[in-house]
Structures are given as structure tokens and as C-alpha cells.
Phi, psi and omega in degrees: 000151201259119179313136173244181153263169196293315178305295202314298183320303188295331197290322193257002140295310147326315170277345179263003164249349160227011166111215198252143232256174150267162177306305185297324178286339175282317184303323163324268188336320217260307171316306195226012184300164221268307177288303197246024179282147183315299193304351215242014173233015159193208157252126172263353188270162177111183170283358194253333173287200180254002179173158176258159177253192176273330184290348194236017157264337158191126202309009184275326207291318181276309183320278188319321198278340168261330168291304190306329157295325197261350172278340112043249165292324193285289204302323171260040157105005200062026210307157170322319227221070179266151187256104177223133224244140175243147157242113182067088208265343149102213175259052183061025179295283187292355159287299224268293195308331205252332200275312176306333147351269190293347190290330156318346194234072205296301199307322179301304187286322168289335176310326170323114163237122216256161181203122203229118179284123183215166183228346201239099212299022187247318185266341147322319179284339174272334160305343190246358178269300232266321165276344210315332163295004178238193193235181202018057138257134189230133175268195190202131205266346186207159183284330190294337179267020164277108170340129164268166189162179171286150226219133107266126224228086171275116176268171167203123173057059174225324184303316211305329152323334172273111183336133165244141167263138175232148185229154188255168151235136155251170183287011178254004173124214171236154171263119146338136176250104191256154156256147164223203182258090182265181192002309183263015177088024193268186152236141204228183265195146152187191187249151173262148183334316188255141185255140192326111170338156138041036172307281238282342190276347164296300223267192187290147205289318200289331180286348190297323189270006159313090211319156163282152166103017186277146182242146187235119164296177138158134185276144176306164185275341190333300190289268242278340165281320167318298190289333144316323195277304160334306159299299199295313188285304190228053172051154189132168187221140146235150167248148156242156202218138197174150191259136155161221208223138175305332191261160147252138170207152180310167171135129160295088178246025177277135210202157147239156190227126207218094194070069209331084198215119130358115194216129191311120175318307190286015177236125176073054171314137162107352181232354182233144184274151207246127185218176167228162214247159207247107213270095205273311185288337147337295191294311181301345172319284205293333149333320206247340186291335169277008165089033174276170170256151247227067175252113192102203009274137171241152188287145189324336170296312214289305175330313188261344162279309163357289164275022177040059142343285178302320178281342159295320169308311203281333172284281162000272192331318189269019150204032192221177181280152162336306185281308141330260196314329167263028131290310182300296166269047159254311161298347161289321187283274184345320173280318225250338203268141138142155165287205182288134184062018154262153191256355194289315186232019172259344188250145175240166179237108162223134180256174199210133155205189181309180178257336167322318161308045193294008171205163188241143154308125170094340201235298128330354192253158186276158156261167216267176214265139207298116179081024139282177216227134152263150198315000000 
């Protein structure tokens, strides 16, 4: 008889007492489960982990993202009191690299109230190791109990983690796209019988033209309106940072990654992390609909030469060793580049701010002109 995992057993108990699960409730499950969901029992990151984000391949990645807050702050008037907030803060790497930043700037760094949304007491404790030298932090179990005020707000890798709904189309219209169980008991990918009502006048024109058996995504607006809505009200910017596609169009990118390596989603729920590529135009949708303003997206290379990047490496360097200098620029190629294994253009950049605000660092700006200084 075939060993299941603790998650896998309750997944095929469920499905064998209410039928076939949908794809967001199952990745709910797997993600977020009280006990055995992947987020909420361990650390994933690192060489030791399932996968690196850009704050821990190297600290220029936090730095600039602390400039890019006190540039900001500056624009909305300076306020006394700014609120600044990570959502899914990792082990407190990109904070504590942004908060060293910003020290430069003192009337920015004591106004500071930092509030980092976290679900997961294995990676809070190492947030609280990693931070232990700064002040006024409190954590959050949600973005909705962070105080209001003006705000900056970093997602990085945050969007991607959030359940996606998906439909198959078929000639009967699109479909739920469910996991169930077949013959030999696996769990396996299927469409549910009846296809979704008045779907298809929802959707986007390039998925209306899609071929059958094309499968379509998409996450509710909700998290992007909440932190719009937010923005739009009590001043302020979030920026988001995240691999995913400028348009919305079909395509299947629901995947798990597991010892960073691609690993089947439907096996060993609860052990591998399960993500979907993050639909930019989608988010700038629901942004805007709530009357926020819109800057970008661009890809993440452009976003961080932008912010001069390069000339922070080239400063690293000159002062350090030899060995130390080719890691700073392998992590420099890495954020910025790309090719195979660069993060430069597979990750976008979008900022959401007041509407008043009409341009951002990085975002808005011409880039800048080769073996120029970026602001």
C-alpha cells in the first residue's frame, strides 16, 4: 500500500467525501494548511531550502528597495510617521538590508514603523533574530491589522503564493479545472462537468480566442485592492516584485518547486512549494479600478539598473576582496540579467500609489544612458 503524507491522506479523504477539489482550494490546502501546509511549518529558503529569492542572493536587492522607500517618503511630503510594511518578509533579509539603507537618512529612519505580515512561526523567529537591532516592530497575521497611516508597502514574491482559479475550455464552454482521484487512487488534474455560466463575457479577448483544452488563470482582485485601496486613501506606495507575464493570456503555469528543482504539483502535497506566474496586467486592472495610480510594470533588471544598481556593485567591489567581488558580480548578473538562470526579465516590477503621486523611482524614468550614473 502506497505511503501517503499527512497533507495527501485529509486531500483524498476530502475528495472521496465531496467530490473533485478545485485547483485554488487544493493549493490552499497544500500552502496553508493549519498543520501541514508548506508556509506555515518551515523555512524554505536558501541553499539548504526549496528555492532563493533576490534579498538573499545579495543585499544591494534590499538596499536599493530602502532607497527606493525614503525616495517615497520624500515625494509624499515627508511625513513624521511613515508605516512600512513587507508582506511575506522571508527571514527578515530584505528588511534589515533596506532599513540599513535608509539610516542615512535619519528624520526617515526614526518616523519609521516597520510591520512585517507573516503566517509562519519558523520564519518569524528567524525575523526576529535577523532584525533584533531595529525598533518599532510588530508583526501580522494579515495585511487588514496593520494601523493605518502612510504607508510603504513591499511585496517581493508575494503575489505568486496566492491560490489561483483555473478553467479548461472546452466546446461546451470553460470548465473548473479540478484535482481528483482516479482509478488507482493518484490524484490527478480533470475539468468539472458543468461548464462555468456566462464565463467567457468576463474574459480577456486573447484567452476568448484560445484554443480548446487551453487552460486560464487568475487570482481574485481582492489582496490587490485591499493594498490599493490603502494606498489611494492614506498616501503612500506599494511596490510589487514577482516572476510572472505582462498580458493576461492563457497558459498553464501552475508548478511546484522543490530542492530547486520542478517537481509534479500533485505529489506530496504540503512538501513542495506550489506557485503560479503572477498576471501584471491583471493586478495593474484591479489597481486602477479602485481609483489608484499605476506605474509600470518593467522588468526587474531594468527596475534595479534604474536604481543603480550597477554603480552599487562597482562601489562593493572596491572594496573588498578579489573572491568577494566575483560573488557581487554573479549576483549582480543574477538579479539583473537575462538569460538562463537570470531573474532580470522573468520578474516585473509594479508600483500602486495615491493618485497624486505621478512618478516613482525606477519606474517612471527614462533608464539611464550607458556609463551614466543612475539616480
Amino acid at each position: 500500500m502506497t505511503e501517503f503524507s499527512p497533507l495527501e491522506s485529509e486531500i483524498h479523504k476530502l475528495i472521496r467525501s465531496s467530490g473533485p477539489m478545485p485547483v485554488w482550494r487544493y493549493m490552499e490546502l497544500c500552502l496553508m494548511h493549519p498543520e501541514h501546509g508548506y508556509y506555515v511549518s518551515r523555512d524554505p529558503l536558501g541553499r539548504e531550502g526549496d528555492f532563493t529569492t533576490a534579498p538573499e542572493v545579495s543585499q544591494m536587492f534590499g538596499e536599493l528597495l530602502g532607497l527606493w522607500t525614503a525616495s517615497v517618503w520624500k515625494a509624499i511630503g515627508s511625513p513624521p510617521m511613515l508605516r512600512l510594511v513587507e508582506l511575506g518578509p522571508g527571514r527578515g533579509t530584505m528588511m534589515a538590508d533596506a532599513l540599513r539603507a535608509v539610516r542615512v537618512l535619519p528624520p526617515l529612519y526614526q518616523s519609521l514603523q516597520i510591520h512585517l505580515v507573516e503566517i509562519n512561526p519558523v520564519l518569524r523567529e528567524k525575523q526576529q533574530a535577523t532584525l533584533s537591532g531595529a525598533r518599532n516592530i510588530t508583526w501580522h497575521d494579515s495585511i487588514d491589522d496593520v494601523p493605518e497611516g502612510p504607508a510603504v508597502i513591499l511585496a517581493n514574491e508575494y503575489f505568486d503564493v496566492l491560490p489561483i482559479h483555473q478553467v479548461v475550455k472546452r466546446e461546451t464552454g470553460w470548465h473548473e479545472r479540478v484535482v481528483k482521484l482516479d482509478d488507482d487512487g493518484k490524484l490527478v488534474f480533470a475539468a468539472a462537468d458543468e461548464p462555468m455560466p456566462r464565463f467567457e463575457v468576463l474574459l480577456p479577448p486573447l484567452v476568448r480566442a484560445a484554443p480548446l483544452g487551453a487552460v486560464f488563470e487568475w487570482r481574485p482582485d481582492t489582496e490587490m485592492m485591499k493594498i490599493a485601496a490603502r494606498v489611494r486613501d492614506q498616501d503612500g506606495a506599494a511596490l510589487i516584485v514577482d516572476y510572472g507575464h505582462l498580458r493576461s493570456d492563457a497558459g498553464d503555469t501552475f508548478q511546484a518547486i522543490a530542492r530547486h528543482s520542478f517537481a509534479d504539483p500533485l505529489k506530496n502535497p504540503g512538501q513542495a512549494d506550489v506557485t503560479a506566474h503572477v498576471d501584471f496586467q491583471a493586478l495593474a486592472r484591479a489597481a486602477e479600478d479602485v481609483g489608484a495610480r499605476v506605474h509600470g510594470p518593467v522588468t526587474q533588471g531594468e527596475f534595479l539598473k534604474r536604481l543603480g544598481i550597477e554603480t552599487r556593485a562597482v562601489t562593493l567591489m572596491a572594496k573588498t576582496t578579489p573572491e568577494v567581488s566575483a560573488d557581487i558580480s554573479a549576483a549582480l548578473k543574477r538579479l539583473t540579467d537575462s538569460g538562463r538562470g537570470g531573474m532580470g526579465s522573468m520578474f516585473k516590477v509594479l508600483a500602486v500609489t495615491e493618485p497624486n503621486l505621478t512618478s516613482v523611482a525606477g519606474l517612471n524614468d527614462e533608464p539611464p544612458a550607458p556609463g551614466d550614473e543612475a539616480a
